[in-house]
MARGU-450779 format. One record per residue (C-alpha): residue number from 1; residue in one letter; x, y, z. Coordinates in nm, 3 decimals. Each point is the difference from the previous one (the first is absolute). Last residue first. Layout:
BEGIN
  num  residuo       xx       yy       zz
  NUM        A        X        Y        Z
...
END
This chain:
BEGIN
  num  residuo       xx       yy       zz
  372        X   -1.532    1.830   -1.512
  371        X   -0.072   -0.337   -0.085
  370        X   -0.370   -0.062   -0.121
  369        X   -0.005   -0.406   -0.024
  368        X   -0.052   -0.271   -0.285
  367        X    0.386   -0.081   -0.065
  366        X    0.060   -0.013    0.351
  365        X   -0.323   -0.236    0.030
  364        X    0.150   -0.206   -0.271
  363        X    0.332   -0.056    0.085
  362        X   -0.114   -0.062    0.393
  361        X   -0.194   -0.269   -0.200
  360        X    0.304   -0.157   -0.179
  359        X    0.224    0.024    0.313
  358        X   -0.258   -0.274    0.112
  357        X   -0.036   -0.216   -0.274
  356        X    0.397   -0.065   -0.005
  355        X   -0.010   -0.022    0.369
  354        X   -0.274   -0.310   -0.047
  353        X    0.180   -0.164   -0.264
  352        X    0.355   -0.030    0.158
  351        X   -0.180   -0.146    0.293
  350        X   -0.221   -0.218   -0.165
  349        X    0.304   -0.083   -0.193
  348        X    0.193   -0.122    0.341
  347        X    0.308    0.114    0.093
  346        X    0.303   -0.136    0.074
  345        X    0.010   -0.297   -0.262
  344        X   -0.190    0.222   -0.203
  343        X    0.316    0.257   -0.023
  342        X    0.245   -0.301   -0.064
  341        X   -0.251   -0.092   -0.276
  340        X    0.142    0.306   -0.169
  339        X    0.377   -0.102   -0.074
  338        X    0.247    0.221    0.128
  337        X   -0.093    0.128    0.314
  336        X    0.136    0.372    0.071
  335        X   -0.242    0.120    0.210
  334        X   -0.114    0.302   -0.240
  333        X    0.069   -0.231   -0.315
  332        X   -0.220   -0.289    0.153
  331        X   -0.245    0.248    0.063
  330        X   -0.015    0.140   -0.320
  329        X    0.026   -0.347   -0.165
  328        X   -0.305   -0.125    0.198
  327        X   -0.223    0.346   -0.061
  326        X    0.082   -0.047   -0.423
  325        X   -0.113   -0.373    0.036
  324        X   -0.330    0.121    0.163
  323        X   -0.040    0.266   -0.217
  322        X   -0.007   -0.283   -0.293
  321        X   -0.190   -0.260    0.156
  320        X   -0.296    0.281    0.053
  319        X   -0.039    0.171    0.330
  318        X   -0.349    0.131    0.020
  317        X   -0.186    0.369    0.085
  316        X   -0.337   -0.059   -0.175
  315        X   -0.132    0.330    0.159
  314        X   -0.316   -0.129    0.248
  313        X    0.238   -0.304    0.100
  312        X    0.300    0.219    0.083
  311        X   -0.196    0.247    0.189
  310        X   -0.144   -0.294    0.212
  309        X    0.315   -0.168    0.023
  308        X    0.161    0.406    0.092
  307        X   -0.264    0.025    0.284
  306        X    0.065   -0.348    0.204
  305        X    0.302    0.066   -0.031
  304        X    0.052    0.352    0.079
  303        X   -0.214   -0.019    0.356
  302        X    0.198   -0.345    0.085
  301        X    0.318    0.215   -0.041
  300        X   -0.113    0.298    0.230
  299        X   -0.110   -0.212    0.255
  298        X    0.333   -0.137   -0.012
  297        X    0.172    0.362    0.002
  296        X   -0.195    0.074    0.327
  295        X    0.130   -0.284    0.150
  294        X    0.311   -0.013   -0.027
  293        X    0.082    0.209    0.273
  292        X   -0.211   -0.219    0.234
  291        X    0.185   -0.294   -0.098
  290        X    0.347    0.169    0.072
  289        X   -0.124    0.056    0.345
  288        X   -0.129   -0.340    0.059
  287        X    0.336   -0.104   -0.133
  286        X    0.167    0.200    0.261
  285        X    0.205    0.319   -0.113
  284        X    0.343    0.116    0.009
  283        X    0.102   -0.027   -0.359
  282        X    0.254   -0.216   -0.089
  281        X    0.116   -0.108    0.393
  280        X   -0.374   -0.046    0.144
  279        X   -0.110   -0.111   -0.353
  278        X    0.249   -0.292    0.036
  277        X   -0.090   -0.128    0.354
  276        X   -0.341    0.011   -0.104
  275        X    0.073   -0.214   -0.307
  274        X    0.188   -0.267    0.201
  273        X    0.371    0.037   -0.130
  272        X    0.208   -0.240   -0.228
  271        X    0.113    0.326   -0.208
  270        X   -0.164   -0.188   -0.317
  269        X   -0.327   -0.101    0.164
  268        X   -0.019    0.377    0.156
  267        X    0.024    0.122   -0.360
  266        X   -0.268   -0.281   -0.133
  265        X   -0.262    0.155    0.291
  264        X    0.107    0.332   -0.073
  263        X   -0.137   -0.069   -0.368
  262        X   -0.234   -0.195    0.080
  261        X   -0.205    0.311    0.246
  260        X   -0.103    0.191   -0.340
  259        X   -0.166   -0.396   -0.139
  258        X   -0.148   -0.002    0.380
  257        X   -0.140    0.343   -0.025
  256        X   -0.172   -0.069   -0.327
  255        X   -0.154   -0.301    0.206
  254        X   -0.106    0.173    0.265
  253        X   -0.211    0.249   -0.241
  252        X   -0.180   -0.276   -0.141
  251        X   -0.093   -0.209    0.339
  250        X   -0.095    0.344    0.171
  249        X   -0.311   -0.017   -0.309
  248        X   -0.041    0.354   -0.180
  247        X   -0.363    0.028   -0.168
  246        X    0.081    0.289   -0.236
  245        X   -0.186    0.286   -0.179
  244        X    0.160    0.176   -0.242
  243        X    0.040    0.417   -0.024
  242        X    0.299    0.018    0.252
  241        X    0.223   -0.277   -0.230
  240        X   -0.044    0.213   -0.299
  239        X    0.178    0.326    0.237
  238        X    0.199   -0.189    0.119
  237        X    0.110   -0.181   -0.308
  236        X    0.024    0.407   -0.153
  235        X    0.242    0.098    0.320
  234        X    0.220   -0.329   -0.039
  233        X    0.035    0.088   -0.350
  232        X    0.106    0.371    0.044
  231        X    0.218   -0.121    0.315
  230        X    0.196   -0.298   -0.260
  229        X    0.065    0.304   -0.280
  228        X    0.103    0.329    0.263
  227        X    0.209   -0.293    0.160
  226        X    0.142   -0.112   -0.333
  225        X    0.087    0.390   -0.110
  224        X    0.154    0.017    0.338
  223        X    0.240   -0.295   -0.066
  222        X    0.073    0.130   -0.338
  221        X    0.103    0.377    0.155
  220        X    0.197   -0.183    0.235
  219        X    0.156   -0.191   -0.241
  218        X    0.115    0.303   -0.258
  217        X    0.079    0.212    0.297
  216        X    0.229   -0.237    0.120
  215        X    0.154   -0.026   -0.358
  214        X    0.051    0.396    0.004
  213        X    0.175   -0.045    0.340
  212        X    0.236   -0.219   -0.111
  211        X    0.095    0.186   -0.364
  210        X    0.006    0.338    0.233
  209        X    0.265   -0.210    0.174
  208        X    0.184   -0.116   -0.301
  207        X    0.050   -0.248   -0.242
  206        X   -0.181   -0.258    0.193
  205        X    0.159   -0.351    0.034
  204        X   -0.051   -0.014    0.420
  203        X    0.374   -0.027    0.111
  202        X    0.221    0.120   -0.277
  201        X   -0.191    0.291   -0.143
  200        X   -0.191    0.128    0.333
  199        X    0.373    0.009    0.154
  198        X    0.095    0.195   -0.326
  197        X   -0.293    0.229    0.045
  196        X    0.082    0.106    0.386
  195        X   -0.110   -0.143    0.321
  194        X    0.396   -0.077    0.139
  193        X   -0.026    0.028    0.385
  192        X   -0.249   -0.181    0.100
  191        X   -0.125   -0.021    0.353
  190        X   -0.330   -0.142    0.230
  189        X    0.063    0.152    0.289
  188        X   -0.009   -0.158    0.382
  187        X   -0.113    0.032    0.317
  186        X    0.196   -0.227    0.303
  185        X   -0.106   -0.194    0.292
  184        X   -0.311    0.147    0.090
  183        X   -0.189   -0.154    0.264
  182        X   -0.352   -0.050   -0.038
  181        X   -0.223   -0.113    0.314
  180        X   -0.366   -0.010   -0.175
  179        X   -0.324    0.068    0.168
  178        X   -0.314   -0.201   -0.144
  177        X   -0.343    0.076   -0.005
  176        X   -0.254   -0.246   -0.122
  175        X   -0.231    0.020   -0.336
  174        X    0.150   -0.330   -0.124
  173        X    0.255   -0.116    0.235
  172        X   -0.077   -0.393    0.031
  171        X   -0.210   -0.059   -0.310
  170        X    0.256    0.127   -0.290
  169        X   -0.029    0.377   -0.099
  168        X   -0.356    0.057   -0.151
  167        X   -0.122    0.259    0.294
  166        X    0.332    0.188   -0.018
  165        X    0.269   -0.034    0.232
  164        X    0.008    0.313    0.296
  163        X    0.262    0.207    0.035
  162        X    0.273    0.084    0.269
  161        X    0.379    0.055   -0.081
  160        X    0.233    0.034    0.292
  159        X    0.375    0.113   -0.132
  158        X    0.327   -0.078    0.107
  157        X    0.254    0.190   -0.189
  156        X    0.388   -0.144   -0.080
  155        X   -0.057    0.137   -0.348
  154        X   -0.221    0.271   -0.054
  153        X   -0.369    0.008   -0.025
  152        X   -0.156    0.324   -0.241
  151        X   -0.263   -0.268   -0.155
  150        X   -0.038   -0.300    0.236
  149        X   -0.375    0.077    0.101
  148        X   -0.109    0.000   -0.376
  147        X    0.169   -0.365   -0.027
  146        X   -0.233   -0.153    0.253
  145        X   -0.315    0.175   -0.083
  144        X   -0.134   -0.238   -0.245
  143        X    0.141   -0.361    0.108
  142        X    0.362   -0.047   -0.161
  141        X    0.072   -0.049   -0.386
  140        X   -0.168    0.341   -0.133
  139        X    0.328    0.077   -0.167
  138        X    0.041    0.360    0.139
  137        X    0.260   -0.092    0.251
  136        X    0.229   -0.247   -0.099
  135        X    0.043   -0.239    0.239
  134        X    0.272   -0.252    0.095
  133        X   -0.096   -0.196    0.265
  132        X    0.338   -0.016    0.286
  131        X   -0.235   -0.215    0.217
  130        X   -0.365   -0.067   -0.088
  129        X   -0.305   -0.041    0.280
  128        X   -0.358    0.014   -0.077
  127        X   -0.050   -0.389   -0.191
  126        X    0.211   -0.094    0.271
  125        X   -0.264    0.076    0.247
  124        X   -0.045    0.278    0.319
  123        X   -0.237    0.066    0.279
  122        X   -0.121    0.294    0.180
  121        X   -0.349   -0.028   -0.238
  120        X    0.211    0.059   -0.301
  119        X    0.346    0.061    0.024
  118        X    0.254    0.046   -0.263
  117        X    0.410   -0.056    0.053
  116        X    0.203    0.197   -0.284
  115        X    0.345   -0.002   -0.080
  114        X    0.125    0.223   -0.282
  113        X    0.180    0.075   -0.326
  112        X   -0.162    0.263   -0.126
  111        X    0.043    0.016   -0.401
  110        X   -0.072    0.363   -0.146
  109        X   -0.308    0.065   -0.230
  108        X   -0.152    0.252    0.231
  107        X    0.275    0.168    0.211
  106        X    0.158   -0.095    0.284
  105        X    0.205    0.222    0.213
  104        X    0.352    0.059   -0.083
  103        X    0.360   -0.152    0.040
  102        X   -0.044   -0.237   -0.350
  101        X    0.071   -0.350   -0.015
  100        X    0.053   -0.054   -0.375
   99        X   -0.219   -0.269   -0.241
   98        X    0.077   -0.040   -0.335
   97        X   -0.174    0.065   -0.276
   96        X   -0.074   -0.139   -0.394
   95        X   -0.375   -0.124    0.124
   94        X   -0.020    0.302    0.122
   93        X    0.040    0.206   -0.229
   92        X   -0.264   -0.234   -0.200
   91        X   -0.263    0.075    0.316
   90        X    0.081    0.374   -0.070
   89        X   -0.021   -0.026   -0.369
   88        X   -0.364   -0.134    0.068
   87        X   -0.087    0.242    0.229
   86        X    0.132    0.299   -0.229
   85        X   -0.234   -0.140   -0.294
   84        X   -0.325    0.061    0.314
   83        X    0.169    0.341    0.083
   82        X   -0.050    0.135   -0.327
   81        X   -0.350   -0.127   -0.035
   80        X   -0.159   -0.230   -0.188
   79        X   -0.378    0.084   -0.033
   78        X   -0.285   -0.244    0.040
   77        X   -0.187   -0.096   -0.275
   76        X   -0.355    0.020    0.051
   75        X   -0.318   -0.130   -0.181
   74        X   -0.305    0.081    0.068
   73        X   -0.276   -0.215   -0.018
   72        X   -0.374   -0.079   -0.142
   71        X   -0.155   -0.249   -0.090
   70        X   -0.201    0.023   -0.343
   69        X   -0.011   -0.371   -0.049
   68        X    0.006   -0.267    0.307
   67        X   -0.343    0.071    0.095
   66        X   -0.110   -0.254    0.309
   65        X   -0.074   -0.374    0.004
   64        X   -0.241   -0.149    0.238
   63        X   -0.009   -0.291    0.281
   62        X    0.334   -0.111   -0.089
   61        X    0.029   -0.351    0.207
   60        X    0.301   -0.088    0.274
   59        X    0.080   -0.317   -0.084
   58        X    0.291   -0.003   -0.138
   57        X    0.201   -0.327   -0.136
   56        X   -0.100    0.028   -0.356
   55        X    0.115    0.339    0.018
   54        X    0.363   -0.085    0.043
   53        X    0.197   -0.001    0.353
   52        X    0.373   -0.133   -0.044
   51        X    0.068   -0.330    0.141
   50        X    0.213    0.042    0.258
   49        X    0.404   -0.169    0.024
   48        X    0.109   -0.330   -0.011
   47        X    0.257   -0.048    0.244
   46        X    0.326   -0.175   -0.217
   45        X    0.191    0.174    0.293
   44        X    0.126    0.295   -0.164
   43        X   -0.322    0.129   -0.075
   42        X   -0.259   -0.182   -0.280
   41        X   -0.248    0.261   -0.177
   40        X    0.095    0.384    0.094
   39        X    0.339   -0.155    0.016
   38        X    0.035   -0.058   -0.332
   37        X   -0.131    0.382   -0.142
   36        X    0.245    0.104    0.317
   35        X    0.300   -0.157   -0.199
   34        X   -0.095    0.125   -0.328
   33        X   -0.065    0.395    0.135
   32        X    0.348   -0.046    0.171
   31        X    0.158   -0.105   -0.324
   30        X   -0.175    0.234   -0.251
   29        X    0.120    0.295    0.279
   28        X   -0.109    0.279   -0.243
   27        X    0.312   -0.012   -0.253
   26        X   -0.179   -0.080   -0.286
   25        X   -0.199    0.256   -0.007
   24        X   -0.420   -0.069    0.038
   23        X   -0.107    0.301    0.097
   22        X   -0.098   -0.123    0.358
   21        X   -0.228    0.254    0.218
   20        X   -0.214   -0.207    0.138
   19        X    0.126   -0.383   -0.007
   18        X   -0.143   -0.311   -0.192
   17        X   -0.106   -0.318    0.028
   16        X   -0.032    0.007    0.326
   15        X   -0.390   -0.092    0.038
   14        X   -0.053    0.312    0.233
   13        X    0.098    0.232   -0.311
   12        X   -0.348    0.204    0.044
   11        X   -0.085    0.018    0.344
   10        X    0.392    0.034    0.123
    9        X    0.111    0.255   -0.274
    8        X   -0.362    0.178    0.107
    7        X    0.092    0.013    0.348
    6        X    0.365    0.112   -0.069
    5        X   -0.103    0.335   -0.204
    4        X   -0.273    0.070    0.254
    3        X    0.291    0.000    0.194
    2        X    0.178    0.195   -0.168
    1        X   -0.241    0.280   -0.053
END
């Protein structure tokens, strides 16, 4: 479920105006969200950023329109669990802890603190060595495999750890098999001693811990009532999109993958890197490999815009001055821009416009479909 969740986050809100998931408080990260709305248009270098992908610029064709009334869907709301509320106190615990050197084998969600020399082919890199690394084990931040093989390890343990990367790891290991050298310096606990109501009280503004963990439950449950909401939608555009008939051009679907690929373009721009260099460290992955990711969530967009215009034009959907007006000051509110034409000095109206249409007609087939 998430990640149809993600894919349809990406398809729809692809022009950045707005986030999946955001209610709209005041304290969602207006500063952040203004600073990336900039430098999805000029990066830190005065560079000018892409020129967002509009309809006018397709050209791919619609060949034939399918039913977009009567779909059908289910929707599902995923439950929050016990143990998912106890997660989040857990990674708050933590935030509040200290770390002890403990006489014991490791556990999941202790902190190794190793050295570790990785060979692939008989030979060795920097990018596979680390000295006194600081792991904790459970976090998913080595290669899959890795921190598995150092549950139980004790401190002044060598251990040999073999796996092999996975097929979209970066170029030079992907799908190879590697043996580690891992020497355990120490294993250590995450501790704190004073977990109690009054800590809760003076440290985190909650009246209590039951108060905490009610107001976890409160956003998780929220969070999975917007992932039961984005999946329902993305299932009933699927399910549109599979009953049209499309003439997909490469040229199209490269270009929604170039507007995905600008943003780690303007991030490498800002680090000073080269943008392979910089997906390598972010995210382990090649731009050809990132590219191909994209790709099936580019098709995807061209699909729904091509569609929705033709939807749009066969139902009278429009922007008037007025909802215009209304979408600029909502957007200058969410990013924390002052006067309007600050918003249309960052984004274009055809832009503004074409999302506004858009949610409009995934509106109207939700409105029009059999949900179970």
């Amino acid at each position: 479920m998430k990640r149809k969740y993600v894919l349809f986050c990406l398809a729809v809100f692809l022009l950045g105006l707005t986030a999946c998931g955001s209610n709209g408080s005041e304290d969602n990260g207006t500063d952040t969200e203004k600073e990336s709305a900039e430098e999805s248009t000029e990066n830190s270098d005065g560079i000018s950023g892409y020129d967002p992908v509009l309809y006018e610029d397709l050209t791919s064709t619609l060949v034939s329109l399918g039913p977009y009334k009567g779909l059908e869907a289910h929707r599902a709301v995923e439950a929050v669990t016990d143990e998912d509320v106890q997660a989040e106190v857990d990674a708050i615990k933590k935030e509040y802890s200290q770390l002890e050197t403990v006489d014991r084998p490791a556990r999941e969600g202790d902190v190794v603190v190793i050295d570790f020399t990785g060979y692939v082919d008989g030979e060795t890199s920097d990018s596979l060595q680390g000295t006194e690394y600081s792991l904790e084990l459970g976090s998913g931040e080595m290669v899959p495999g890795f921190e598995d093989q150092l549950i139980g390890a004790v401190a002044d343990e060598t251990r040999e750890i073999a796996l092999t990367f996975p097929e979209e790891y970066y170029e030079e290991v992907a799908g190879k098999d590697a043996t580690f050298e891992v020497y355990v310096h120490e294993v250590q606990e995450y501790v704190l001693d004073d977990w109690s109501d009054e800590f809760v009280q003076e440290n985190l503004d909650y009246n209590s811990i039951a108060d905490l963990e009610s107001s976890i439950r409160d956003s998780l449950e929220q969070t999975a009532e917007e992932e039961a909401e984005s999946n329902l939608q993305y299932d009933l555009v699927a399910a549109f999109l599979e009953g049209c008939e499309f003439e997909i051009q490469d040229a199209d679907v490269e270009a929604y993958i170039d507007q995905m690929m600008s943003e780690y373009e303007t991030y490498a721009a800002m680090y000073s890197m080269e943008l392979d260099e910089f997906l390598e460290q972010a995210l382990g992955v090649t731009e050809e490999q990132l590219r191909e990711a994209f790709r099936e969530t580019a098709n995807f967009r061209v699909q729904m815009t091509l569609a929705f215009h033709q939807v749009a034009e066969e139902e009278g959907i429009t922007v008037s001055e007025e909802e215009y007006q209304e979408q600029l000051q909502s957007l200058a509110d969410q990013y924390g821009y002052e006067d309007t034409a600050d918003i249309e000095a960052v984004y274009s109206r055809d832009m503004i416009e074409e999302q506004m249409i858009q949610e409009r007609v995934i509106d109207l087939i939700e409105e029009n479909a059999v949900i179970s």
